[in-house]
C-alpha positions as a printed NumPy array, in Angstrom:
array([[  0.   ,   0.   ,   0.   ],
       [  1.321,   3.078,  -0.604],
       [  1.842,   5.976,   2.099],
       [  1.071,   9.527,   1.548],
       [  3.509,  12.143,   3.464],
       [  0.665,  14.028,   5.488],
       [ -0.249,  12.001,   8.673],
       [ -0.413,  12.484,  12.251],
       [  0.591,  10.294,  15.742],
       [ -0.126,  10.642,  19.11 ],
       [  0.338,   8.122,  22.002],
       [  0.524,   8.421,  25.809],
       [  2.676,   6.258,  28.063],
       [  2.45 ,   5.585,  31.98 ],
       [  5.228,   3.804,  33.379],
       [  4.902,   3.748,  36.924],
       [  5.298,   8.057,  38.069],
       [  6.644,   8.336,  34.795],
       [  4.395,  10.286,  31.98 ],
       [  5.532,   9.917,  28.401],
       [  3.194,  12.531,  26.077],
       [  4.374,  11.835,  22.414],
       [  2.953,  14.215,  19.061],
       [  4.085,  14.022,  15.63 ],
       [  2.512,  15.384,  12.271],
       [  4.154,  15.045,   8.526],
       [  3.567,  17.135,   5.442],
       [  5.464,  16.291,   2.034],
       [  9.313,  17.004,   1.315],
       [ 11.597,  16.384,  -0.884],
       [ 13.564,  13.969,   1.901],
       [ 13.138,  13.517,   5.215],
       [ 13.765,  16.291,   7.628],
       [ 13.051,  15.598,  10.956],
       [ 12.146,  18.308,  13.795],
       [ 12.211,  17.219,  17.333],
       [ 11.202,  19.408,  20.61 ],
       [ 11.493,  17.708,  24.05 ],
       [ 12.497,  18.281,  27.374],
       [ 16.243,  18.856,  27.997],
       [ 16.305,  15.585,  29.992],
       [ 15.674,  13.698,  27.084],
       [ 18.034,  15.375,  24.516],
       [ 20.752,  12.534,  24.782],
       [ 17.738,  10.167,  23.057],
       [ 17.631,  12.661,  20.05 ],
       [ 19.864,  10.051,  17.774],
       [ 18.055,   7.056,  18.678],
       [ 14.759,   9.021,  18.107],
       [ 15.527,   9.6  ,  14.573],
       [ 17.029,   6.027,  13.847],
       [ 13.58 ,   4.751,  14.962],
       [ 11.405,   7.252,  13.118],
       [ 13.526,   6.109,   9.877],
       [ 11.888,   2.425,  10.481],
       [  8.342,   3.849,   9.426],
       [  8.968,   6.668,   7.316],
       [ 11.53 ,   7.581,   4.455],
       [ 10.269,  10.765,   2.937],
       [  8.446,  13.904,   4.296],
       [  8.917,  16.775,   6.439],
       [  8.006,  15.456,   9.86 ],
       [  7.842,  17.739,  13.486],
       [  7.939,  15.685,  16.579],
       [  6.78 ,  17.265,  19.963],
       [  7.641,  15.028,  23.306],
       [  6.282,  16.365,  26.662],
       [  7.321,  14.181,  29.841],
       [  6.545,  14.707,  33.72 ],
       [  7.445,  13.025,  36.733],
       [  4.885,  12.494,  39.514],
       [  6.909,  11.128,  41.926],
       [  7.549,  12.612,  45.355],
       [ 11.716,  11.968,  45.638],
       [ 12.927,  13.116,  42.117],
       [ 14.541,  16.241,  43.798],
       [ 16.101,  16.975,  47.137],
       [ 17.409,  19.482,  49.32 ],
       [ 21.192,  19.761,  49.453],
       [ 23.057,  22.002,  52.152],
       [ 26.315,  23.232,  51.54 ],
       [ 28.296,  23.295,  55.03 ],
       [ 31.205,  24.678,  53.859],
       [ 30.192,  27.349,  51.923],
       [ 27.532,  28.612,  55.098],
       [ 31.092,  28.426,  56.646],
       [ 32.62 ,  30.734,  54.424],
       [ 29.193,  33.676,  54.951],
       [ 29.543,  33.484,  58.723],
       [ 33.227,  33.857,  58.655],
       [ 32.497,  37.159,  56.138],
       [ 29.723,  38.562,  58.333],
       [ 31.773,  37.724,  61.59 ],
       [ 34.435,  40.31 ,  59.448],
       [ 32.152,  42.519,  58.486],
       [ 30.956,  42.727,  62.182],
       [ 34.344,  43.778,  63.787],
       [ 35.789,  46.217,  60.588],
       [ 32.245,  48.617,  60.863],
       [ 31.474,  47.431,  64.624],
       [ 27.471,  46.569,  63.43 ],
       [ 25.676,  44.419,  64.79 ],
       [ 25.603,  40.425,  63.701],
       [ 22.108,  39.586,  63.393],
       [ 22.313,  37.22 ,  61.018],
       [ 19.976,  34.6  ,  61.746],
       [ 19.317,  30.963,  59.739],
       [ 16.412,  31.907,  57.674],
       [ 19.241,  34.965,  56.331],
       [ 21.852,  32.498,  55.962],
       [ 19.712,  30.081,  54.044],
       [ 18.97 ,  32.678,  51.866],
       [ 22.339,  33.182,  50.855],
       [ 23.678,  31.663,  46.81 ],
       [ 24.092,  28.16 ,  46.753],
       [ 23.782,  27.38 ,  50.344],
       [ 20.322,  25.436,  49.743],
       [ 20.426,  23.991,  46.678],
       [ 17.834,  21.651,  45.075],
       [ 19.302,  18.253,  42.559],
       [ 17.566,  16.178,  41.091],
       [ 17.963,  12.494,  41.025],
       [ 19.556,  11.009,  38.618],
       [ 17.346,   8.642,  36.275],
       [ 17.909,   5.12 ,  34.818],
       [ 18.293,   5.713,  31.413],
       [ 17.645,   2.25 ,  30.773],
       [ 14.239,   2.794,  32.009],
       [ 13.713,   5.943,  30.788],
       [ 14.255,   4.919,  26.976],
       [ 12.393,   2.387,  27.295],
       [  9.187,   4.496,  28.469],
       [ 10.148,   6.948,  25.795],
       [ 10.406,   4.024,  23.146],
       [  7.098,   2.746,  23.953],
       [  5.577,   6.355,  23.438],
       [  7.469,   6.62 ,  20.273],
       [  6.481,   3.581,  18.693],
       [  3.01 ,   4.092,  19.51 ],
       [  3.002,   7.336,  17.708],
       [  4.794,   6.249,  14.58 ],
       [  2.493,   3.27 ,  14.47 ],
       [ -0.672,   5.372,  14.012],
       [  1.728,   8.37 ,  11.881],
       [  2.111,   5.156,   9.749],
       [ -1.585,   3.92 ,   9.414],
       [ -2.972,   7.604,   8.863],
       [ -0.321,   7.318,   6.065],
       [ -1.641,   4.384,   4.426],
       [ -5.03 ,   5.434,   4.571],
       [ -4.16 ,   8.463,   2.787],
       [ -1.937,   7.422,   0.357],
       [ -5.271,   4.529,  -0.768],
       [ -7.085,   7.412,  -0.877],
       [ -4.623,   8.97 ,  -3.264],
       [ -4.309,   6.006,  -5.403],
       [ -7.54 ,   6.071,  -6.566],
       [ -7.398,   9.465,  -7.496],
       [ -4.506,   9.181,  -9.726],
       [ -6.098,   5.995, -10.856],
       [ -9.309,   7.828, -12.231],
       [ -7.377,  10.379, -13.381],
       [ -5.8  ,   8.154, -15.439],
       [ -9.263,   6.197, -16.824],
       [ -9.864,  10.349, -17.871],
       [ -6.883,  10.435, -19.852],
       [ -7.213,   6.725, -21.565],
       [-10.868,   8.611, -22.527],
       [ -9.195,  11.436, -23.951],
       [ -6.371,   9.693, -25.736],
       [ -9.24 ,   7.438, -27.28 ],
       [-10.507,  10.791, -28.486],
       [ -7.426,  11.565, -30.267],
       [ -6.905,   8.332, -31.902],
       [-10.349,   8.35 , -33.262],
       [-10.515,  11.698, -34.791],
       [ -6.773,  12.134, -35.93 ],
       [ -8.226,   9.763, -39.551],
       [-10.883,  11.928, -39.903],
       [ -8.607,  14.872, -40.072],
       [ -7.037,  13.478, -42.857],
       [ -9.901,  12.557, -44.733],
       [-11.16 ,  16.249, -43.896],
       [ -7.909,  17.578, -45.29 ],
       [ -8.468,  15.684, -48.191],
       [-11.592,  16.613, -49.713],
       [-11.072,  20.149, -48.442],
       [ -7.996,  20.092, -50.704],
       [ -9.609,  18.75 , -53.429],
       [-12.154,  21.064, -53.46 ],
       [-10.184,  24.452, -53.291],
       [ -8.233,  22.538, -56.155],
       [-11.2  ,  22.774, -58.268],
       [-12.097,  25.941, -57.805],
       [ -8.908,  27.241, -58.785],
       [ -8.357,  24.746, -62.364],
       [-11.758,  24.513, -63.187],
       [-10.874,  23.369, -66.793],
       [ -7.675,  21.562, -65.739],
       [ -7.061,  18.299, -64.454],
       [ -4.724,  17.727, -61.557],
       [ -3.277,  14.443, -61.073],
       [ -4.008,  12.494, -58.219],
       [ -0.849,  11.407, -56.951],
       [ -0.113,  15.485, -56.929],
       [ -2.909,  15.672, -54.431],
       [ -1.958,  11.792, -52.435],
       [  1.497,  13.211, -51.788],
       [  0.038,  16.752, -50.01 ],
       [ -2.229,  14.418, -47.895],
       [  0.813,  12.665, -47.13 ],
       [  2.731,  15.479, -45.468],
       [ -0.007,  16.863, -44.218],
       [ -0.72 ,  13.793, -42.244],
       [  2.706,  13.172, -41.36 ],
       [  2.962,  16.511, -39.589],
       [ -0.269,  16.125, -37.6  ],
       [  0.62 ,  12.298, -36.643],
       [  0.834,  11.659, -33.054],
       [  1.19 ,   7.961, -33.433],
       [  4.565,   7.887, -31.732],
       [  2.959,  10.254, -28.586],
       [  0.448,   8.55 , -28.034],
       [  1.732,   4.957, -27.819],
       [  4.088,   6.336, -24.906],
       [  1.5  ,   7.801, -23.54 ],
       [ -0.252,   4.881, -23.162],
       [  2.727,   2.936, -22.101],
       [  3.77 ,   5.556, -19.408],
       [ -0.251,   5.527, -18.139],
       [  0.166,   1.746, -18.003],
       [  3.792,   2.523, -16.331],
       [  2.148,   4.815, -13.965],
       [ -0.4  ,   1.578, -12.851],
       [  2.066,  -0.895, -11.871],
       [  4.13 ,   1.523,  -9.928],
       [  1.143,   2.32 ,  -7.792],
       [  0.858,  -1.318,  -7.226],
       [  4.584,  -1.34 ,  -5.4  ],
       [  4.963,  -0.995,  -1.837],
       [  6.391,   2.165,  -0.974],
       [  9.055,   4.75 ,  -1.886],
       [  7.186,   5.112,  -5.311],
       [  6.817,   8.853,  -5.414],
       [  9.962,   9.81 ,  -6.851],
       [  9.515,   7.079,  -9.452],
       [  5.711,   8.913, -10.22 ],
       [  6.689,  12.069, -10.799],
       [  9.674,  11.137, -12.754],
       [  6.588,   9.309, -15.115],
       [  4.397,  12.016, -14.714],
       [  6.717,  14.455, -16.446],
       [  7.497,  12.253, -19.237],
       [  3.675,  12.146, -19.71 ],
       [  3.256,  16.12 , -19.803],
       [  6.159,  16.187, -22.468],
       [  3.5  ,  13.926, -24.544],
       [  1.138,  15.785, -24.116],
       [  3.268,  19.245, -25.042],
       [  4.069,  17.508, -28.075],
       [  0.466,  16.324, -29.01 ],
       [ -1.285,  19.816, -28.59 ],
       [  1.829,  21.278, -30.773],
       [  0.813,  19.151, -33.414],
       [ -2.374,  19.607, -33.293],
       [ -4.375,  21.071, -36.047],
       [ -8.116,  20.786, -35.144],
       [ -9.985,  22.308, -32.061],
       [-10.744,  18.721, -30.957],
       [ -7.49 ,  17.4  , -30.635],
       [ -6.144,  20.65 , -28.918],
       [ -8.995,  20.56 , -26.502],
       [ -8.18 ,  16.78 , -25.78 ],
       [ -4.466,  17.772, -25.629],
       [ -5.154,  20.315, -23.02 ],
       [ -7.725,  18.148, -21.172],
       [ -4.675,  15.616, -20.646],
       [ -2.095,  18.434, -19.668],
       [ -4.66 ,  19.538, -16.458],
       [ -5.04 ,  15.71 , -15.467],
       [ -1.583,  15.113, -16.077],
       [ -1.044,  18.274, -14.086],
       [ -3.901,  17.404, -11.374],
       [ -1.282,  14.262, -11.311],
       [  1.717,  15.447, -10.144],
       [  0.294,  17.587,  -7.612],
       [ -1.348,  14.548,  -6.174],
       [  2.304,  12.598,  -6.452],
       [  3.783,  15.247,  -4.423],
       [  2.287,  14.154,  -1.354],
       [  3.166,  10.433,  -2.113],
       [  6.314,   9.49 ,   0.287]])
């Protein structure tokens, strides 16, 4: 099945005070370009993130948002620096006996003073804390995948009837481009006789003007590889995935058909047809753009 490059993810994981809160959405690109925001304590998982992401998606611009909180009651604690409350009495003590004021420092002054009281936080597993995070991840990606897939079916049969139009229109051409000819002809014939009304022109004269008339109208050639690129165009949706370059390549060949067709083309029909292929060819490649 093939993917499209717009989706969207989402998955919450509780592991025991542990919260992981996992977001990602993905619009088309040319590769994949990957934009993560999460919590500082989690930046040392930023190369494992995007090795895993690479598992379900090759293609797409894709913006990752990771929230996590800690519930429980002993990830920080309360550190006092002895020392240091050392080092302010022995200044105010100092500062007492240069200026002869009074020492009233007290403990609730002293505990105010930098660095002191200090709060540090615990460190965590990071065994455990990966493998939260992982679970979260993979729980996102899994439904980033399957929003995907249900896109990119969507967008298959799209192009698909887009290309039943074209097969319509091409069938157009092919039917009229004889009757062109034959429309030449008698048109030809008939100017012919109203300039040599007494005079008889040879028919092979008038055979060999029908001939290079029809060989610079005939879009045999085009429309054969049109019809082979269409065809083309149906087994590659049929693949698994990592078709879109492969489509658009296809889909350009098929608009330089078509170019070629409507500058050829030397009845109203057959230019109308021609430009009714160049907008679903067009209609096309904008829908290929969003395949990954």
């Amino acid at each position: 099945m093939i993917k499209s490059m717009t989706g969207f993810g989402r998955c919450e994981v509780l592991k025991d005070s542990r919260k992981f809160t996992v977001e990602l959405k993905g619009v088309n690109h040319r590769y994949l370009d990957v934009n993560i925001r999460m919590p500082k304590k989690l930046n040392f998982f930023e190369t494992s993130i995007r090795t895993l992401l690479k598992k379900y998606a090759n293609r797409g611009k894709v913006d990752i948002f990771i929230t996590y909180e800690d519930t429980s009651e002993n990830q920080v604690s309360l550190k006092y620096n002895a020392a240091l409350a050392a080092e302010y009495m022995k200044c105010f003590k100092q500062m007492e006996e240069e200026f002869h004021l009074e020492n009233d420092i007290r403990v609730s002054t002293l505990s105010r003073c930098p660095e002191v009281l200090t709060m540090e936080e615990h460190s965590e597993d990071e065994e455990e804390l990966w493998n939260g995070l992982k679970e979260a991840l993979e729980g996102a990606f899994a439904q980033f995948v399957e929003t995907r897939t249900t896109e990119g079916g969507n967008l298959k049969k799209d192009i698909l009837e887009k290309l039943s139009g074209m097969e319509k229109l091409i069938a157009l051409i092919e039917e009229r481009s004889p009757q062109i000819v034959a429309e030449y002809r008698a048109k030809l014939e008939e100017k012919v006789k109203e300039l040599l009304i007494d005079t008889q022109m040879e028919e092979s004269r008038i055979a060999a003007e029908v001939i290079i008339f029809a060989d610079k109208i005939c879009t045999d050639e085009e429309v054969v590889r049109l019809k082979s690129h269409i065809s083309h165009m149906r087994d590659t949706l049929e693949e698994k995935e990592g078709i879109g370059r492969k489509l658009d390549f296809i889909a350009q060949e098929m608009n330089r058909e078509a170019n070629t067709i409507l500058s050829k083309a030397n009845d109203l029909e057959v230019s109308n047809c021609a430009i009714g292929l160049k907008t679903e060819i067009e209609k096309v490649r904008e829908q290929i753009q969003n395949i990954e």
